[in-house]
C-alpha positions in Angstrom: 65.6 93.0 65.3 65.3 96.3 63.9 67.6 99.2 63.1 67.5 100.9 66.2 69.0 97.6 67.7 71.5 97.3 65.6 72.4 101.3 66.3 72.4 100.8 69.8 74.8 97.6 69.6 76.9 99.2 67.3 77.4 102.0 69.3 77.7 100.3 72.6 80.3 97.5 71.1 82.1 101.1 70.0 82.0 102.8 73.3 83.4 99.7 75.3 86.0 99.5 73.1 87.5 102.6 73.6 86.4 103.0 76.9 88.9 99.9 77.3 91.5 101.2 75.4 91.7 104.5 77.0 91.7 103.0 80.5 94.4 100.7 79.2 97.1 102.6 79.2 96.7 105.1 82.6 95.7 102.0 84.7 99.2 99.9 83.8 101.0 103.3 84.3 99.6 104.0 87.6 99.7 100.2 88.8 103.8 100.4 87.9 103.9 104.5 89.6 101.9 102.3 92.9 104.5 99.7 92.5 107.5 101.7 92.7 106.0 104.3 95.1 105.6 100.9 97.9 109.0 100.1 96.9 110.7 103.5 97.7 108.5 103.5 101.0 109.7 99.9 101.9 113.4 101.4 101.2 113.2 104.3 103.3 111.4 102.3 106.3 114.7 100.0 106.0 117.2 102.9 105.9 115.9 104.4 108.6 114.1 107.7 107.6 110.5 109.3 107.0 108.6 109.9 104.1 107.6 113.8 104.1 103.5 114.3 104.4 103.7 116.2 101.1 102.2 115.8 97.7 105.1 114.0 95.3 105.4 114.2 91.5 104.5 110.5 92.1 101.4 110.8 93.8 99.8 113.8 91.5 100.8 111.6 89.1 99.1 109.1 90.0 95.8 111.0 90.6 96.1 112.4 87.3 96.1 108.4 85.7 93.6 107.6 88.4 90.8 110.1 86.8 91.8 109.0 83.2 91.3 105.6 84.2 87.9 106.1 85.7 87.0 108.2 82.9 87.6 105.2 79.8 86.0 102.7 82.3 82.6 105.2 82.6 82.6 105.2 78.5 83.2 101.3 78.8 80.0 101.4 81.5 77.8 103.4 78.9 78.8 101.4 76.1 77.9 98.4 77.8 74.1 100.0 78.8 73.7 100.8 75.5 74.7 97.1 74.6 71.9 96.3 77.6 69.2 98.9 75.9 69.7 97.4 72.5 68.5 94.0 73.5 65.7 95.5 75.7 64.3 97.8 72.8 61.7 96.1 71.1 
């Protein structure tokens, strides 16, 4: 085991953790935003009416916290090749 091991673990061990807790927060956000969006949709297919084709505050929203979420869960994916690379380098 040498240093460069080590460096490459700590740093990968780092990256996944905050690649996790950035994607956190955006994905259970965007999973309650999905949630309530079906649940207005199932309303207004009961009362009767249609759903404009537009973009809502909802749904921007809910690209925005898609593209953070993908973005921790890439820095969780390097992390976790660094992790990889660490036990490969000899």
């Amino acid at each position: 085991m040498g240093v460069l091991n080590l460096l490459l673990w700590g740093a990968g061990v780092a990256l996944i953790v905050v690649g996790y807790s950035r994607a956190r927060g955006p994905l259970a956000r965007y999973n309650a935003l999905k949630e309530q969006d079906a649940n207005v949709a199932r309303y207004e297919a009961w009362r009767g009416g249609t759903r404009s084709g537009g973009d809502t505050g909802a749904s921007v929203a809910m690209q925005v916290l898609r593209r953070q979420a993908r973005t921790g869960v890439i820095i969780g994916i390097v992390g976790f090749v660094l992790v990889v690379l660490g036990f490969l380098v000899r």
